[in-house]
DRENKE-838441 format. One record per atom (N, C-alpha, C, O): atom name; x, y, z. Coordinates in steps of 0.2 Angstrom, whole numbers. Example, Ala and Ser with C-alpha at 12.3 -4.5 7.8 and 13.67 -1.06 7.14 Angstrom:
REM DRENKE-838441
["N",[66,-28,39]],
["CA",[62,-22,39]],
["C",[66,-16,39]],
["O",[71,-17,42]],
["N",[64,-11,35]],
["CA",[68,-5,36]],
["C",[64,0,39]],
["O",[67,6,40]],
//
This chain:
REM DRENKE-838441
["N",[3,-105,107]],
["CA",[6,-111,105]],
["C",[2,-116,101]],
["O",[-4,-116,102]],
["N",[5,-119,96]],
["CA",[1,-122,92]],
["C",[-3,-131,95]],
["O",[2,-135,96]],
["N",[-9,-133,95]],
["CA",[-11,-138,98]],
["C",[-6,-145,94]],
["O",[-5,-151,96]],
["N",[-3,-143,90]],
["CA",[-2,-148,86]],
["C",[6,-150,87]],
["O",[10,-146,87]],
["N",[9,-157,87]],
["CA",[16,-155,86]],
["C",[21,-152,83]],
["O",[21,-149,77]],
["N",[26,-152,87]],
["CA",[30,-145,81]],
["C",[35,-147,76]],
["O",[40,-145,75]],
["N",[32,-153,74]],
["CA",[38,-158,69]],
["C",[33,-156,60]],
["O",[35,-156,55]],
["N",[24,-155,64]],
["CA",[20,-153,60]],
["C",[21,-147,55]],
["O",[23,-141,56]],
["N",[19,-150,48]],
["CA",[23,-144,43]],
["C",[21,-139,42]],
["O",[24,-135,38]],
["N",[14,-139,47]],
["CA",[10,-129,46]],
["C",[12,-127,53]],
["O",[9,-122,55]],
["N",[17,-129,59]],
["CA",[21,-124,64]],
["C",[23,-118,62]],
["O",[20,-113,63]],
["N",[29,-120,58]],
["CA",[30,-113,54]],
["C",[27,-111,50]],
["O",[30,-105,48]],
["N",[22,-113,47]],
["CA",[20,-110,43]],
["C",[13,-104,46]],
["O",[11,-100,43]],
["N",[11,-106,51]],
["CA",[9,-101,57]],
["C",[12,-93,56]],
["O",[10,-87,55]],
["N",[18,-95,57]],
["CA",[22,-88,59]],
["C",[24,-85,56]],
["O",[26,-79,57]],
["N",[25,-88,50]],
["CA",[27,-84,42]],
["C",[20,-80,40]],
["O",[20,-75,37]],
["N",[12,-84,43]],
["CA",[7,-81,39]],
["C",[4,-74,46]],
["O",[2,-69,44]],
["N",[5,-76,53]],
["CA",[4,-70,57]],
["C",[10,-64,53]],
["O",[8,-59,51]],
["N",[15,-66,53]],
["CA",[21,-62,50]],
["C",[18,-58,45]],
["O",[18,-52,47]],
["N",[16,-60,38]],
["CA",[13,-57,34]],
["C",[8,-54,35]],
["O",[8,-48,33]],
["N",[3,-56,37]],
["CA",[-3,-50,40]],
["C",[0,-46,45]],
["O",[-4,-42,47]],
["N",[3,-45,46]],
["CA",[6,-39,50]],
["C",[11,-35,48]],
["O",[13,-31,52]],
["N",[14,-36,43]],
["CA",[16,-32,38]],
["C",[11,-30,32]],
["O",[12,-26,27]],
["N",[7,-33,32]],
["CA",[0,-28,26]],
["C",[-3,-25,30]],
["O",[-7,-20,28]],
["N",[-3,-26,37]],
["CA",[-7,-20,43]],
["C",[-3,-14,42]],
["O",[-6,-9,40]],
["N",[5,-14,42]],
["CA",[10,-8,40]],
["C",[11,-7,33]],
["O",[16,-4,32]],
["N",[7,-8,29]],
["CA",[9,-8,22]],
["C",[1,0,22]],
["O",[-4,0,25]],
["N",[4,4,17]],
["CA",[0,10,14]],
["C",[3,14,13]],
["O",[7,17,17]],
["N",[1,17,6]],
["CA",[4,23,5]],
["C",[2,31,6]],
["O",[2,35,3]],
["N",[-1,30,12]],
["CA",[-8,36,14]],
["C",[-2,44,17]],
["O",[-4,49,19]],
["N",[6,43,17]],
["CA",[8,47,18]],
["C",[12,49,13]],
["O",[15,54,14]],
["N",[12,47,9]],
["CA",[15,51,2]],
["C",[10,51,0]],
["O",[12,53,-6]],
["N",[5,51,0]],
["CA",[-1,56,-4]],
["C",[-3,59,-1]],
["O",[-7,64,-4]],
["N",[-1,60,6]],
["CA",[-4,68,12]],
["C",[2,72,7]],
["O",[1,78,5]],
["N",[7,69,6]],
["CA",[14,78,4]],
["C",[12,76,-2]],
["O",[12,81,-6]],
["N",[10,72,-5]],
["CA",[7,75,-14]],
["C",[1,80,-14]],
["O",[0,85,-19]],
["N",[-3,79,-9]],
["CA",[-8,83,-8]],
["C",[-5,91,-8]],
["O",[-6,96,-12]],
["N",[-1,91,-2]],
["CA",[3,98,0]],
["C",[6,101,-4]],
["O",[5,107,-3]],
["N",[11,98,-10]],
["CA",[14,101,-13]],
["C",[11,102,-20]],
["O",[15,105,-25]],
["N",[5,98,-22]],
["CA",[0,103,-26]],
["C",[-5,108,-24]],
["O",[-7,112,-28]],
["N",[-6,110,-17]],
["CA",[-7,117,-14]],
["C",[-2,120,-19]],
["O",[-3,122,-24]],
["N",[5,121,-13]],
["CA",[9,124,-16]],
["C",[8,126,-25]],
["O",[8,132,-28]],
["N",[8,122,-26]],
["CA",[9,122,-36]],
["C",[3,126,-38]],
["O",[5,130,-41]],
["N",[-4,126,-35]],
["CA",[-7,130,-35]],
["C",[-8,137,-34]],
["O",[-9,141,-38]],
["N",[-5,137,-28]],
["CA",[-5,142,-26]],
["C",[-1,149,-31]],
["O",[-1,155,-30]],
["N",[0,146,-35]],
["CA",[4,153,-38]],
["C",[0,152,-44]],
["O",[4,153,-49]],
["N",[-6,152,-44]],
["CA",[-10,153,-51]],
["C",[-17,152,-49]],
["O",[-21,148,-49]],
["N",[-18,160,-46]],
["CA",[-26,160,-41]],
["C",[-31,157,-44]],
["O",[-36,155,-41]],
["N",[-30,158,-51]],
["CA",[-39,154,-55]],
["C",[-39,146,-55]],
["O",[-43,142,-55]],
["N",[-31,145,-53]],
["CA",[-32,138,-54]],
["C",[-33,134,-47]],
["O",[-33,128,-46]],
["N",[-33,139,-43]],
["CA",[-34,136,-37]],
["C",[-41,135,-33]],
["O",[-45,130,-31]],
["N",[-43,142,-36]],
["CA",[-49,145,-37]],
["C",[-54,139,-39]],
["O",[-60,139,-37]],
["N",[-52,136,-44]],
["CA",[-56,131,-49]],
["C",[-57,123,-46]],
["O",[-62,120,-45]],
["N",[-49,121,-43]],
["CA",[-49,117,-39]],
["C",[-53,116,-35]],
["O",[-53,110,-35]],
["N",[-57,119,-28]],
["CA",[-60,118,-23]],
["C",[-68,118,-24]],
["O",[-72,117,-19]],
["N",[-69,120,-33]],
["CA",[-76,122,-34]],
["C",[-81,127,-33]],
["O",[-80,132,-30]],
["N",[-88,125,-35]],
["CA",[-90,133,-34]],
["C",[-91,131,-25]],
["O",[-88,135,-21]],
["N",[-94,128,-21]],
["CA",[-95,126,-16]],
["C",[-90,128,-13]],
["O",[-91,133,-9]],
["N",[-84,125,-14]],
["CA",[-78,128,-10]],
["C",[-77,135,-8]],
["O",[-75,138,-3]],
["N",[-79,139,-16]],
["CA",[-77,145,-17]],
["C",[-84,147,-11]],
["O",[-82,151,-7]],
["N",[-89,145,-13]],
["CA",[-96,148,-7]],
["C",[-96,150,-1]],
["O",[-100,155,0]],
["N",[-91,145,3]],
["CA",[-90,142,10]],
["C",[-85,147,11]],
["O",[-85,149,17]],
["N",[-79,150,6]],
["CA",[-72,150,8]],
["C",[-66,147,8]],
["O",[-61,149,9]],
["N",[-68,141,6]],
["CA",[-62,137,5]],
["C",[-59,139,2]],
["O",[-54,135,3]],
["N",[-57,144,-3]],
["CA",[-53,144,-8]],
["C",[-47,147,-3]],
["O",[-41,145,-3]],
["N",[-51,153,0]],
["CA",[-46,157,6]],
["C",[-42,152,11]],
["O",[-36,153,13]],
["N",[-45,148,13]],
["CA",[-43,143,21]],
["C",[-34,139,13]],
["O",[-28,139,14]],
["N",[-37,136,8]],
["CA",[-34,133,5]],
["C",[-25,138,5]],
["O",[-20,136,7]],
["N",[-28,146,0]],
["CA",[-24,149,-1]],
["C",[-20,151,6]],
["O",[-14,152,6]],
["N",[-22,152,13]],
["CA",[-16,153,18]],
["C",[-13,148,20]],
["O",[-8,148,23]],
["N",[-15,141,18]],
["CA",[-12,136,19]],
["C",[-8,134,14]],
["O",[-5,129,15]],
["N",[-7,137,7]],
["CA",[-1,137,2]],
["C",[1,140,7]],
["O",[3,136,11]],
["N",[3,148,8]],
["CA",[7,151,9]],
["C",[12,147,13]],
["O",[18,147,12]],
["N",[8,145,19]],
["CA",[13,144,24]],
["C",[18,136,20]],
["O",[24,135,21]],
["N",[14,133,17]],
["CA",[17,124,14]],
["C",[24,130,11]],
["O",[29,130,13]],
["N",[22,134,5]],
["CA",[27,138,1]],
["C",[33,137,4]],
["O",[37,134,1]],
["N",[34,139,11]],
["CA",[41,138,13]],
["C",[45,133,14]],
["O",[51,133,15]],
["N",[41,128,14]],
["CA",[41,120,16]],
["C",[44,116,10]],
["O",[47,111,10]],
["N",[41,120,4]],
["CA",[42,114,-2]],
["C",[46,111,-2]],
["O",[46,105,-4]],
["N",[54,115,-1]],
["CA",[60,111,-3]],
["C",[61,103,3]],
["O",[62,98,1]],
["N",[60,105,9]],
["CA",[57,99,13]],
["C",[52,95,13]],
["O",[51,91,17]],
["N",[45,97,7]],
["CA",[40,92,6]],
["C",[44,89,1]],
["O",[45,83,2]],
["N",[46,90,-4]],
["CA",[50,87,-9]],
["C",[57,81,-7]],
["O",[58,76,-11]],
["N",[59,83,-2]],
["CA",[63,78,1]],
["C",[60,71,4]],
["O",[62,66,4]],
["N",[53,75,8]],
["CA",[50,71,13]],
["C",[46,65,8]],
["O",[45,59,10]],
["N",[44,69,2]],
["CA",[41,66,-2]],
["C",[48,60,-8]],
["O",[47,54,-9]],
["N",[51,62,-8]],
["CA",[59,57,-10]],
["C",[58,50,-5]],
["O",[57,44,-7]],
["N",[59,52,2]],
["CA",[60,48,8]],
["C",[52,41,8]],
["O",[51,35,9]],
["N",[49,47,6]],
["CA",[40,41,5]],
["C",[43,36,2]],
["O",[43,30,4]],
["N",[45,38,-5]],
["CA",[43,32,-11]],
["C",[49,29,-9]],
["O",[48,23,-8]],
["N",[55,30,-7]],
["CA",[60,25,-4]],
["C",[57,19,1]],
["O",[58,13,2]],
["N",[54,23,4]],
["CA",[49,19,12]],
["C",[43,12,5]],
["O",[41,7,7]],
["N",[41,14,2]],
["CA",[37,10,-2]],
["C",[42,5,-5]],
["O",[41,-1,-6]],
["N",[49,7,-8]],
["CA",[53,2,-12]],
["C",[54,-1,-8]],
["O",[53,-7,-10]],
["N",[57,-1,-1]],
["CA",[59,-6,5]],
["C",[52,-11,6]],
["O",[51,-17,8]],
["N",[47,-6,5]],
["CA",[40,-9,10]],
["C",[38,-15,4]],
["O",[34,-19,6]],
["N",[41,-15,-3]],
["CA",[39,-18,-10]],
["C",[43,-25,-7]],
["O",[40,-30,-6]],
["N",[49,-23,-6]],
["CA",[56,-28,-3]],
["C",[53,-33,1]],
["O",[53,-39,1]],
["N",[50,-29,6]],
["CA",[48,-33,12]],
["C",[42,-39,12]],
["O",[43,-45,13]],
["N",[36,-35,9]],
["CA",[30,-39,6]],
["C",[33,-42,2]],
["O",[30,-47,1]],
["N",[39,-43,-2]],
["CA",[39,-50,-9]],
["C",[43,-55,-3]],
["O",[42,-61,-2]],
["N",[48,-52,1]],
["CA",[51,-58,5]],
["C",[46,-63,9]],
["O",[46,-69,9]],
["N",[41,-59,13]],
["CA",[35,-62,16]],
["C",[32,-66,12]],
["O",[28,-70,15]],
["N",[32,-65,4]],
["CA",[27,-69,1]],
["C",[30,-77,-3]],
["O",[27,-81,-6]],
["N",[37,-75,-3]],
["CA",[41,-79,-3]],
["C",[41,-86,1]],
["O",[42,-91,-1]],
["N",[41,-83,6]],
["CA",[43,-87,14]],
["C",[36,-88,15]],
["O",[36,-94,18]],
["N",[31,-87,15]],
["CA",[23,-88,12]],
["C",[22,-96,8]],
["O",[20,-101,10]],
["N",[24,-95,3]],
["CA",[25,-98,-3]],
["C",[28,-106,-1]],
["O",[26,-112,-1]],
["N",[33,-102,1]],
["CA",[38,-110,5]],
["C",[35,-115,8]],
["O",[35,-121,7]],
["N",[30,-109,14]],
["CA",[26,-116,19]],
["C",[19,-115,16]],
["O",[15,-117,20]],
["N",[17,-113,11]],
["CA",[12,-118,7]],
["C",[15,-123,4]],
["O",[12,-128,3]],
["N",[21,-123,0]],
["CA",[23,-131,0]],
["C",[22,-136,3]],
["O",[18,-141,1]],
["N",[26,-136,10]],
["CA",[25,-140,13]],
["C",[21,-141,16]],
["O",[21,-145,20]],
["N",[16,-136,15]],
["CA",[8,-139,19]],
["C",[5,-143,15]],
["O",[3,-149,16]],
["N",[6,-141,7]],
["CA",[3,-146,2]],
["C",[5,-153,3]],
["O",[1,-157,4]],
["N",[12,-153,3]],
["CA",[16,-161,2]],
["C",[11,-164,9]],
["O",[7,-169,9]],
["N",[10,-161,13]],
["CA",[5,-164,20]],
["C",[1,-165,18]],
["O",[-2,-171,20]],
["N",[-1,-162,16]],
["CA",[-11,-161,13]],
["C",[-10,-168,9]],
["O",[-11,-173,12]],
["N",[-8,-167,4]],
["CA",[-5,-177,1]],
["C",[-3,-183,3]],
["O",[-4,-189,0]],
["N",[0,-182,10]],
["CA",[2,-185,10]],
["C",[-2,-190,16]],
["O",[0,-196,17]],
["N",[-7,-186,21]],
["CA",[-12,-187,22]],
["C",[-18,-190,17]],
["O",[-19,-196,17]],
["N",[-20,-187,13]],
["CA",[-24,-189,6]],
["C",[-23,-195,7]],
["O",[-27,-199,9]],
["N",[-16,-198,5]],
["CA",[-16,-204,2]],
["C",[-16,-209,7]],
["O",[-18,-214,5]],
["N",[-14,-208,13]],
["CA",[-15,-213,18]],
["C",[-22,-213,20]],
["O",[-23,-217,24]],
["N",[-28,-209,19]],
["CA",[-34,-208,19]],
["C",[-37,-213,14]],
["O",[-42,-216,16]],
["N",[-35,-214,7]],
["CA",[-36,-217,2]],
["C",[-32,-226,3]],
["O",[-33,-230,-2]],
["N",[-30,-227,8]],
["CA",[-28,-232,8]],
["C",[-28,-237,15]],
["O",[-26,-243,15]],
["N",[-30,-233,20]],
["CA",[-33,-233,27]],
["C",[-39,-234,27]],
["O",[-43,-236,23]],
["N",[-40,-229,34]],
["CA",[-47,-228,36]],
["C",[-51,-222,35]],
["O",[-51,-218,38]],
["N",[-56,-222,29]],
["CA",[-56,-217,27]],
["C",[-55,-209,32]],
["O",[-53,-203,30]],
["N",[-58,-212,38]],
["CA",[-60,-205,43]],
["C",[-55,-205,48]],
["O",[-55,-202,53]],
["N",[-49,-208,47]],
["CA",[-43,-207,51]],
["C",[-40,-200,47]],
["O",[-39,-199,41]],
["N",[-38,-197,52]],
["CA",[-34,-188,50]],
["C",[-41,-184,46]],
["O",[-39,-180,42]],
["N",[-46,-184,47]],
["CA",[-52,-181,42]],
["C",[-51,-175,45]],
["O",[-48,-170,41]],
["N",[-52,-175,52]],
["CA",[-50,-167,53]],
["C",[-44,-164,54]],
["O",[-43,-158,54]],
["N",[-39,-167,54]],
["CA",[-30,-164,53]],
["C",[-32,-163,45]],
["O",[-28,-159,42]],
["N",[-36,-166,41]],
["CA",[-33,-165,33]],
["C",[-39,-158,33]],
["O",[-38,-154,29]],
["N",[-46,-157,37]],
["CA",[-51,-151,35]],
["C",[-46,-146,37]],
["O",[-48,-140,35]],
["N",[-42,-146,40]],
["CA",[-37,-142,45]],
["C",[-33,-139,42]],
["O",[-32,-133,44]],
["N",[-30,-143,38]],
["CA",[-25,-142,32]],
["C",[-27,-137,29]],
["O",[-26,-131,29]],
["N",[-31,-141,24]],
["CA",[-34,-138,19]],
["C",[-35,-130,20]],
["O",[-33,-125,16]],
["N",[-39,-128,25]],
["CA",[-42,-123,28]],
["C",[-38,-119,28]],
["O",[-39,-114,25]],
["N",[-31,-120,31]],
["CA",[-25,-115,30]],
["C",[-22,-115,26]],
["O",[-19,-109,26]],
["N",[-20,-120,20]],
["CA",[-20,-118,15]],
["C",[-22,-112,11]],
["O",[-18,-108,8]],
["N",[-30,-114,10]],
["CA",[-33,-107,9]],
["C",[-31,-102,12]],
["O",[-29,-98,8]],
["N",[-31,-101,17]],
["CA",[-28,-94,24]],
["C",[-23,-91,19]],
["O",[-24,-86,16]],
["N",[-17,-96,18]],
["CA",[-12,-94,15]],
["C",[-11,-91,9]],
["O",[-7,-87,8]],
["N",[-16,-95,2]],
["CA",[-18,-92,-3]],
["C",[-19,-87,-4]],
["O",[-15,-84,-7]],
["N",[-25,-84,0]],
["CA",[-28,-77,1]],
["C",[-23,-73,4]],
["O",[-21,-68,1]],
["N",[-21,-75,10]],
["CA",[-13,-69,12]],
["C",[-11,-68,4]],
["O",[-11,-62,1]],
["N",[-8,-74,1]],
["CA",[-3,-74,-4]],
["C",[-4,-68,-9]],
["O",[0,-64,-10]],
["N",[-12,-67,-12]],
["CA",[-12,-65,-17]],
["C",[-12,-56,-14]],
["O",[-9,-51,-18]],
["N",[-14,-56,-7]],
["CA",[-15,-49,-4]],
["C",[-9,-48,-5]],
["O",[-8,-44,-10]],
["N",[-2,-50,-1]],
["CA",[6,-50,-2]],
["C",[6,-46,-9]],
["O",[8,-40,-10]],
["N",[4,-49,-14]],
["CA",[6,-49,-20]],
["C",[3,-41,-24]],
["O",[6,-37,-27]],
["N",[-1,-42,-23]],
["CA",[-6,-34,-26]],
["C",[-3,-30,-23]],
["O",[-1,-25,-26]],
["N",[-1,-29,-15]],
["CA",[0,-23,-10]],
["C",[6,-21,-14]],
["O",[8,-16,-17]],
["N",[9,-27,-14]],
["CA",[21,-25,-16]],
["C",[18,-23,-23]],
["O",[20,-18,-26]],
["N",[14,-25,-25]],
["CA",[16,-24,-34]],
["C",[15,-13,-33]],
["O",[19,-9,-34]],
["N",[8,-13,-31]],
["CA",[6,-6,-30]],
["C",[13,-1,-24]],
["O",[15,5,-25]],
["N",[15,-4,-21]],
["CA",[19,-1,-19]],
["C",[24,1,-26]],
["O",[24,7,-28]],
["N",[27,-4,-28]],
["CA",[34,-1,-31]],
["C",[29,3,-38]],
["O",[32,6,-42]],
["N",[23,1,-39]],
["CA",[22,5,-46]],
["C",[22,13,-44]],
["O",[25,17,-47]],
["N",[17,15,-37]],
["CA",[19,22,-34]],
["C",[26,24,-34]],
["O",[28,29,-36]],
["N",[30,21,-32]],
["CA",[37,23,-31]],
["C",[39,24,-37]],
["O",[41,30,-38]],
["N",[40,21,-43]],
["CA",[42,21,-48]],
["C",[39,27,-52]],
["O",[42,31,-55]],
["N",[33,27,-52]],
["CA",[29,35,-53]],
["C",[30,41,-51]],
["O",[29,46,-55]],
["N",[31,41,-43]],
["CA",[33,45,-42]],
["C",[41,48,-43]],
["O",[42,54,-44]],
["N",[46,44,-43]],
["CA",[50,44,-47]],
["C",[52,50,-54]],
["O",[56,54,-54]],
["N",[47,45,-59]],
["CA",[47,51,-64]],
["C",[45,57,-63]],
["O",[47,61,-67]],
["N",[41,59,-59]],
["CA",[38,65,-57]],
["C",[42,69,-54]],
["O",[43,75,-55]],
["N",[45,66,-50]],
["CA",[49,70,-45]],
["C",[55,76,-46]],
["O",[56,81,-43]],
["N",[57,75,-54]],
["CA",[66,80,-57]],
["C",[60,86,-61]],
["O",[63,90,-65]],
["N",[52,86,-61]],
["CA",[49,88,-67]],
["C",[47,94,-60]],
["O",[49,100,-60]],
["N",[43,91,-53]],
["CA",[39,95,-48]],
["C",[46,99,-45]],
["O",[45,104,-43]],
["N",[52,97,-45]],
["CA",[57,100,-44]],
["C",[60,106,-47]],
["O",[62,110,-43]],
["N",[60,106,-53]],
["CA",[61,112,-57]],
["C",[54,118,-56]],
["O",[55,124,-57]],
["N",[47,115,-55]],
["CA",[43,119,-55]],
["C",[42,123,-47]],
["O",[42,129,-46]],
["N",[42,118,-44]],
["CA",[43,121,-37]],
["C",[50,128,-38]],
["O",[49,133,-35]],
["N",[55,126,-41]],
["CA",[62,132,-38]],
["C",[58,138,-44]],
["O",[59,144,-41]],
["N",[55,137,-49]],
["CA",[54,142,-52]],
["C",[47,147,-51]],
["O",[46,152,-54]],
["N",[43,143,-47]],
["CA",[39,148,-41]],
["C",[42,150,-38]],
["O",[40,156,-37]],
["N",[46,149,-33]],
["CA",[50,153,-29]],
["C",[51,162,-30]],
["O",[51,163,-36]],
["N",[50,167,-26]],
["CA",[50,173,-30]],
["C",[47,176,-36]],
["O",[46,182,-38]],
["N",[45,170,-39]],
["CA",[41,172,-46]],
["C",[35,174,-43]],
["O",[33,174,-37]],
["N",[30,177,-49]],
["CA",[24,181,-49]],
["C",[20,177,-54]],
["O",[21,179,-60]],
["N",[16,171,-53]],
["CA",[16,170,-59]],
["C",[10,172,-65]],
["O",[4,173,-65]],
["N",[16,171,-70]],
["CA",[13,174,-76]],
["C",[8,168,-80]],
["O",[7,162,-78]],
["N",[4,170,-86]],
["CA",[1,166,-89]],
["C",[3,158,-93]],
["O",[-1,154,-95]],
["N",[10,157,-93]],
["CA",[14,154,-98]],
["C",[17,149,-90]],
["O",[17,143,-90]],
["N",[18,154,-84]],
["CA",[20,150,-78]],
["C",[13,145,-76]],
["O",[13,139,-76]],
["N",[8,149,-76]],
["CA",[4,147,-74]],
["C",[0,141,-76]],
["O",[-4,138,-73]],
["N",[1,140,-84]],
["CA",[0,132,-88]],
["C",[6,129,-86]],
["O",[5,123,-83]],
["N",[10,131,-86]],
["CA",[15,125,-83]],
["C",[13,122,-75]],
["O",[13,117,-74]],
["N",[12,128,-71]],
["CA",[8,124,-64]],
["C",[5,120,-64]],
["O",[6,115,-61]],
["N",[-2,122,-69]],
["CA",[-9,119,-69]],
["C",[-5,112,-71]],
["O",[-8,107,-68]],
["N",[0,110,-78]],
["CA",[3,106,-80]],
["C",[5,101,-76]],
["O",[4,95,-77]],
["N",[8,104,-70]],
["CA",[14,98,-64]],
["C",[6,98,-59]],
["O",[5,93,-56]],
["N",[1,102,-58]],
["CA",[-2,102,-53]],
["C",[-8,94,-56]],
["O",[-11,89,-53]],
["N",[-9,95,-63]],
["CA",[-13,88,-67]],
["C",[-9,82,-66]],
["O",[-12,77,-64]],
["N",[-1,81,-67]],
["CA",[4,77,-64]],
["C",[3,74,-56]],
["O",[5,69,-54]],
["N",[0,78,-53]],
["CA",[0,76,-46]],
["C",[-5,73,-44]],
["O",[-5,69,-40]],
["N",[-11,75,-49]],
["CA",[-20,73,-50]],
["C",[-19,67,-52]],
["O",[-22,62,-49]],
["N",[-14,64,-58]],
["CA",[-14,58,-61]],
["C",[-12,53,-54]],
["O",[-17,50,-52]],
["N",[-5,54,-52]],
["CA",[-1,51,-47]],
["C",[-7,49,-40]],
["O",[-6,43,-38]],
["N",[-11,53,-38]],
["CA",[-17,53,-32]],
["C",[-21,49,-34]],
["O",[-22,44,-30]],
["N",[-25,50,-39]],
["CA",[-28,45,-42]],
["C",[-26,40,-44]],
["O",[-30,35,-42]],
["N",[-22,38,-47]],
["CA",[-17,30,-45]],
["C",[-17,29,-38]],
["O",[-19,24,-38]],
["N",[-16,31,-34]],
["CA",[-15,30,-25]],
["C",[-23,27,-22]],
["O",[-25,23,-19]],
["N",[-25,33,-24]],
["CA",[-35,32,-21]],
["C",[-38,25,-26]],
["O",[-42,22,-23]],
["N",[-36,24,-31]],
["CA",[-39,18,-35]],
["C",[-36,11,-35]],
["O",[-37,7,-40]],
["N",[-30,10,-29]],
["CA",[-28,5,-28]],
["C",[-35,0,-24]],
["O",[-39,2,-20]],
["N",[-33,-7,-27]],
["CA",[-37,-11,-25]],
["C",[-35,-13,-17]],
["O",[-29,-15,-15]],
["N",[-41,-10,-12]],
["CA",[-41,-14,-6]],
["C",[-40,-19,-4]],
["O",[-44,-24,-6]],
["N",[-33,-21,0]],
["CA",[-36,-28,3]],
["C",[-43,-31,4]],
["O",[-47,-29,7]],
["N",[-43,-38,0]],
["CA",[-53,-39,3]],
["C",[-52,-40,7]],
["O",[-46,-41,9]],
["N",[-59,-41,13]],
["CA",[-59,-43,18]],
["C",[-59,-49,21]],
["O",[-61,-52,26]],
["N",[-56,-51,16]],
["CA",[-53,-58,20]],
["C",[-48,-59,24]],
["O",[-47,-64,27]],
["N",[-44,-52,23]],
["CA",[-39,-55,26]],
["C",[-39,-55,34]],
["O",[-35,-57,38]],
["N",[-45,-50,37]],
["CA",[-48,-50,44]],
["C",[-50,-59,46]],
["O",[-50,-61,51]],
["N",[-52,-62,41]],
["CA",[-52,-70,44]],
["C",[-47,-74,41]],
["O",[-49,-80,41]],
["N",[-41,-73,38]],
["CA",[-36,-76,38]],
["C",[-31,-73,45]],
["O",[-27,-77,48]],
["N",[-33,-68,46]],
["CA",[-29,-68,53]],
["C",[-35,-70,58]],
["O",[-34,-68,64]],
["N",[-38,-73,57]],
["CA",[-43,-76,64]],
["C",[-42,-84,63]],
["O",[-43,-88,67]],
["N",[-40,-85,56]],
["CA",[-40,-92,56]],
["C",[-33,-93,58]],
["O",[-32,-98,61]],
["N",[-26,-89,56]],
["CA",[-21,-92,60]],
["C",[-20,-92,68]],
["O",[-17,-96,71]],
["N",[-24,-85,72]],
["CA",[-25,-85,78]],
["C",[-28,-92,82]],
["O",[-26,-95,87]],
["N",[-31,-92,79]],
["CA",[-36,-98,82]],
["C",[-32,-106,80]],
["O",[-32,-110,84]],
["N",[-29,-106,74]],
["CA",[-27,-111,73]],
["C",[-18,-111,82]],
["O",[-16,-116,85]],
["N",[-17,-105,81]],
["CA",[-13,-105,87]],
["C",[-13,-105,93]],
["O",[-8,-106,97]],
["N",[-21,-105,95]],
["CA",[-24,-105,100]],
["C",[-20,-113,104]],
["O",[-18,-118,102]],
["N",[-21,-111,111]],
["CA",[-19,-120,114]],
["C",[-27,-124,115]],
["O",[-27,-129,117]],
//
């Protein structure tokens, strides 16, 4: 419960801001990059040098190439359901895009009205006693910031989200065609550029995923300062 009255314009604006850090705790796309992972085995798989090349000379030292190659095999059977699985991922990102822009909306709102407060403090401070409300206004302020810093997190996580979706997206009618024509195929040299072709397409898309910008750590003390600001 918040110390403060509930007529105060950062009440709500408390539970909009725990509200958004805990939707950026469920925000990631670390499960559509496990089936991008999977169904570039697969794609590999059916062109041993290029799989071979994949794992490196170390991999190849160790065996990895082989541990890699039986776990094509068995993924092989799966693909039409990695491909589904991986459809359902980027769909879970456009909702999770949805969700993170509503949060940062309703975000937005109760930094309004924390501002109009922060002012409107200000000027009675400015016309008063200077040190009447000093700490309800350092208080303000403080969450203010809190909120900024959510804001911009909110903002970066949705944008990356819907760019992986939308990426994957185009990817998806191209890995599909490749996927059905491995099927039963053997493949030949001409198959096998086209693999290596859709398996570089998977490397682009993973690499966009791995090189999204982390939340900073701030956002472990914007949720300490709204806990505490809830504290009784």
């Amino acid at each position: 419960m918040s110390r403060f009255p509930a007529a105060d314009a950062d009440t709500a604006g408390l539970a909009e801001h725990a509200a958004a850090i805990r939707a950026l705790a469920q925000a990631g796309a670390g499960d559509l990059q496990a089936t991008l992972r999977d169904l570039r085995t697969v794609l590999l798989s059916a062109d041993p040098r290029a799989l071979r090349r994949s794992v490196g000379f170390w991999g190849r030292l160790i065996g990895r190439d082989i541990r890699v190659a039986a776990e094509a095999r068995a993924l092989r059977k799966r693909s039409g359901l990695l491909l589904r699985q991986a459809g359902i991922q980027a769909e879970h990102l456009r909702r999770q895009h949805a969700t993170l822009s509503e949060h940062a909306q309703r975000l937005r709102a109760a930094g309004v009205r924390l501002q109009q407060e922060i002012d409107d403090l200000a000027r009675q401070q400015a016309t008063a006693d200077p040190q009447a409300g000093a700490s309800r206004l350092a208080h303000l302020i403080t969450l203010r910031s809190a909120y900024d810093i959510t804001l911009q997190q909110l903002d970066i996580v949705a944008a990356n989200a819907l760019a992986i979706a939308e990426r994957h997206a185009q990817q998806l009618p191209r890995l599909t065609v490749l996927l059905d024509q491995q099927l039963g195929v053997t493949a030949g040299a001409g198959h096998g550029m086209q693999l290596s072709s859709a398996a570089r397409a998977i490397d682009e898309l993973e690499a966009h995923i791995e090189h999204l910008p982390a939340p900073p750590p701030a956002s472990a003390a914007a949720a300490r300062t709204t806990h505490t600001q809830e504290a009784p």
